[in-house]
N, C-alpha and C positions, 0 to 999 in steps of 0.2 A: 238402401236398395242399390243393389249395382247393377252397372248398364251392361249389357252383353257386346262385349268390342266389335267393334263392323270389322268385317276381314275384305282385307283389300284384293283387288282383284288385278294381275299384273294386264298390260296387255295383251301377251299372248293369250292367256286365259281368256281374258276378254273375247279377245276376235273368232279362238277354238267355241263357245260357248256361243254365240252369235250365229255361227256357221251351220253349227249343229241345231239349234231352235230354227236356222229358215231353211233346213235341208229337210229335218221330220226327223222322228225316228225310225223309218221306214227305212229311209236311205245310208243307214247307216253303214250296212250288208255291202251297198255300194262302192263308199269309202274303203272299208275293207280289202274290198276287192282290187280299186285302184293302188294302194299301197303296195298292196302284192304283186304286180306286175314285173314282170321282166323285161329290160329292153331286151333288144335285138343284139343276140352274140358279137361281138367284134368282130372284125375282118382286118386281115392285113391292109395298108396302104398299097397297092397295088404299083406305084410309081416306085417304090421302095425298096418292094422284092422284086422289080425288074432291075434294078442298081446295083441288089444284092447279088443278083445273078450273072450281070457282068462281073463281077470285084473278085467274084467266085470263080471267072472263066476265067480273069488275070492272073489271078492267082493257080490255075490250074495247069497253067500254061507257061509260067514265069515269063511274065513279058518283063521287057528291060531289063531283068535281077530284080525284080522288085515284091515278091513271092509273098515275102516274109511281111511285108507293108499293106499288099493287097488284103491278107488273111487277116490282119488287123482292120482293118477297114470295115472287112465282113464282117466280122466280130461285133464290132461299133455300130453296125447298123442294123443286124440281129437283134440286137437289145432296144434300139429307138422306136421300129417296127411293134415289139411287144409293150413298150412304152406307150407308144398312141394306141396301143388297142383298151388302157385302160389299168390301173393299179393293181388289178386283182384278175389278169385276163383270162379269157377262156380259155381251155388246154388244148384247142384246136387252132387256136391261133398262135401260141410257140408249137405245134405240130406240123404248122404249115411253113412254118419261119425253114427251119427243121431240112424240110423237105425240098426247099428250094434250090434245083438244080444248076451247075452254070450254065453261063449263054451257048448255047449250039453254036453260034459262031464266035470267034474272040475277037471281041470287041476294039479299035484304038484307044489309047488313052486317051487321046483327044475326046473322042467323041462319051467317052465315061463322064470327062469335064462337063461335056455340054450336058449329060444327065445329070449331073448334079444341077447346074445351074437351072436348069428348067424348072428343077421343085422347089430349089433357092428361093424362086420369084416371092412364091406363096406358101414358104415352109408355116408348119402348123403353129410353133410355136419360139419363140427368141430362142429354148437351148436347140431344138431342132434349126434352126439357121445356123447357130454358133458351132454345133456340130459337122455340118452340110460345108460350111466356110472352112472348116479344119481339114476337114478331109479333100476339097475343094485344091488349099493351097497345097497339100501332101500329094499332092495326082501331081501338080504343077512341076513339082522336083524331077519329075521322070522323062526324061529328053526323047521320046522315042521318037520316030527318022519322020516321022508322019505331022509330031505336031509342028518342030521348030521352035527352039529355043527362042529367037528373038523374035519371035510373033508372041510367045507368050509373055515376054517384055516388055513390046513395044505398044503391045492392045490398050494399057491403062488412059494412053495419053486420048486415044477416040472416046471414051466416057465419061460422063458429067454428073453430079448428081442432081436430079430433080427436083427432089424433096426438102424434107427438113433431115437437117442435117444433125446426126446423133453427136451428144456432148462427147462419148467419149472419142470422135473422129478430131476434138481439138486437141487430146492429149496424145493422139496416137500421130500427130502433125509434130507436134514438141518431138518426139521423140526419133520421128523424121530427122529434125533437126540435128539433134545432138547424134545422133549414125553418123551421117551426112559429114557433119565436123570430125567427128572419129576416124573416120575413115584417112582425111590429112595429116590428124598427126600420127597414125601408125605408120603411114607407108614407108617412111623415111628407116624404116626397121621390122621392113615388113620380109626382106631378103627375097627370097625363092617364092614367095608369098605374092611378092607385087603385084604381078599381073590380076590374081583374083580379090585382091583391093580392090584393084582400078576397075574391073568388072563390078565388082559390090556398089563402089562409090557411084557407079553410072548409073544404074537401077534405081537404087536409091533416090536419086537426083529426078529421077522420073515420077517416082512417089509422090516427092516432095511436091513438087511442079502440080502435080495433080492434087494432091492435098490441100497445101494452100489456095490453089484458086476456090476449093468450097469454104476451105475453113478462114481464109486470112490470118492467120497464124504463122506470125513472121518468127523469124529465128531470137532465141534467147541470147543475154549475153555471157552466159556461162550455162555448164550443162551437169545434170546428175544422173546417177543410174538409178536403175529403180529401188533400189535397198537403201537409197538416200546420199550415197558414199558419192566425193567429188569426180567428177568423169577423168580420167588420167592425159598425160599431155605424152603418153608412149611409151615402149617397152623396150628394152636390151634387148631382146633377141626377136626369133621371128613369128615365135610359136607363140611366144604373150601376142606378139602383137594380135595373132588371130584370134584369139581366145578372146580377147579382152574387144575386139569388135564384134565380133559373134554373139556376146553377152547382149549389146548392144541392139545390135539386129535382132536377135530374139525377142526385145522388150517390145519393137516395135510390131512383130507379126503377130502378138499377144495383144496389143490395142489393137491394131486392124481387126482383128477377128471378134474384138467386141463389139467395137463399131458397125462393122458387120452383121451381126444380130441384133442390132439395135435399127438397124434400119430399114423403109421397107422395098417391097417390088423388087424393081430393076435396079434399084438403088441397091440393093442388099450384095446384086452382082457384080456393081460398080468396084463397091469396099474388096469384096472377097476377092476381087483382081487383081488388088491391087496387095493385099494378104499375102497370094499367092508370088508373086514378084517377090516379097519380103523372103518367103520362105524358100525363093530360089536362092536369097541370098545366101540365107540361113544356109544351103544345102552346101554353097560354092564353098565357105569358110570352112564346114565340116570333113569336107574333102582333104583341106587340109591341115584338117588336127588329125586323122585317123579314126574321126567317124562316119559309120555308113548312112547316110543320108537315108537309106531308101528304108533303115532300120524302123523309122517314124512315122506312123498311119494317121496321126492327126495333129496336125500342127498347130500352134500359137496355146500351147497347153502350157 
C-alpha cells in the first residue's frame, strides 16, 4: 500500500490561503477590485519645470554665449522630470514636460544656481542629486557680470559639512591632492599658460583646505591617475602641460560630484560647491587647449 505524498505548502501559499479562509469567499470580488486600482496619474515636479523654464529662457536669450549648454541642460532635465513621474509615465506628463515655456523674465545665472540648489537640499533621489550637482557645477563655469567669479570661489571656504561624511568625499580629497601637486610641476612648462596654473593651483588649494578638514585625508606620497598610470613630473611644452593637468582636474570634479550625491541636505550643497569650483578649474584649462567650456551642460561625467 502506498502512501499518498503530503504536498508541501510554500509560504506564500500558506499566507495567500490563510488570507483568503479569514476574508470569506464573499470578499473575494473585493480583492479584485483592490488589485485593480489605479493610482493617481503622475504630475510633473513642479520645482523642476520652473528650472526647466528658466534653462529655457537662458537658452532663449543666449546669456553669456552659453546657448548651446543651456539647451543641454533642458534636455537633461526634460528627461529626470519624466523619470520621477514613473517608468511607464502618463502621456500627459511628457505633454506637459513638452509644453513648458521659458521664464517671462530672464533669469541670472546666479539666481538659476540658487534654484538648483534649493531642490539639491532634498533631491528625490542619489541620480537626481548627481544630476542637480552636474549641472549645478556647469552653471558655475559661466562668469556673467552679476554673479562674480571670486564669490563663486571663495563661498567653499564659509561651508562645513554637518553630517556624515560620504566615503567617496575621501577619494575625491586624494585626488585633491594629487591636482594640487600637478599643478607645480607643470608650471615650470606651462609658458603662456602660467597664469591659468597659478589661478587653477589657488582654487584647488581652497578645495583641498576644505576637504580635509571633513575628511583628514592628508596628502599621498606619490600620486596616480585614475587609469592607474604614474602621475607625470611634466611636460616639454605648454599645451601637454594643460592637457595633462586638466586630465587631473577632471578626475577630481567626477568624485566631487559623487560625493555629492552621496550626501545629504545642506551637506549635498556643501560638496556640489565645491564640484563646482573644480569645474571652474576644469573650464580655465579648457580655454586654453581650444575648448569651449560653455560646450558642457553637465559636468563631472
Amino acid at each position: 500500500m502506498h502512501e499518498t505524498p503530503t504536498r508541501r505548502l510554500s509560504r506564500r501559499r500558506f499566507l495567500t490561503r490563510s488570507l483568503l479562509a479569514g476574508l470569506g469567499v464573499a470578499s473575494l470580488p473585493a480583492l479584485t477590485s483592490l488589485a485593480a486600482c489605479s493610482p493617481t496619474p503622475p504630475e510633473p515636479d513642479t520645482r523642476l519645470t520652473d528650472l526647466l523654464g528658466q534653462l529655457r529662457a537662458l537658452d532663449r536669450d543666449g546669456v553669456d554665449g552659453g546657448a548651446g549648454m543651456f539647451a543641454g541642460q533642458a534636455k537633461r532635465i526634460s528627461a529626470e522630470i519624466i523619470r520621477q513621474c514613473g517608468t511607464e509615465p502618463d502621456a500627459a506628463c511628457t505633454t506637459s514636460v513638452d509644453t513648458v515655456g521659458p521664464s517671462a523674465t530672464t533669469p541670472l545665472v546666479r539666481d538659476v544656481r540658487t534654484t538648483v540648489t534649493g531642490i539639491l537640499t532634498d533631491a528625490a533621489d542619489s541620480g537626481q542629486a548627481s544630476l542637480l550637482t552636474g549641472v549645478y557645477a556647469a552653471l558655475a563655469t559661466v562668469d556673467d557680470a552679476t554673479a562674480g567669479a571670486p564669490a563663486i570661489d571663495t563661498a567653499v571656504v564659509d561651508r562645513e559639512l554637518t553630517g556624515d561624511i560620504p566615503g567617496e568625499l575621501g577619494e575625491a580629497t586624494s585626488r585633491i591632492h594629487e591636482a594640487v601637486w600637478l599643478t607645480g610641476r607643470v608650471l615650470p612648462t606651462a609658458g603662456t599658460s602660467t597664469s591659468t596654473v597659478t589661478t587653477v593651483a589657488d582654487r584647488l588649494r581652497l578645495i583641498r583646505d576644505a576637504a580635509v578638514d571633513a575628511t583628514g585625508v592628508a596628502a599621498a606620497a606619490g600620486y596616480t591617475f585614475p587609469d592607474g598610470s604614474a602621475a607625470g613630473t611634466g611636460t616639454a611644452d605648454s599645451q601637454g602641460a594643460v592637457s595633462v593637468l586638466l586630465e587631473a582636474v577632471h578626475a577630481v570634479t567626477v568624485d566631487l560630484r559623487r560625493a555629492a550625491s552621496r550626501a545629504d541636505g545642506e551637506d549635498r550643497v556643501t560638496v556640489a560647491s565645491w564640484c563646482a569650483v573644480a569645474a571652474r578649474c576644469e573650464a580655465a584649462l579648457e580655454d586654453r587647449t581650444g575648448t569651449d567650456p560653455l560646450s558642457v551642460p553637465v559636468r563631472g561625467e
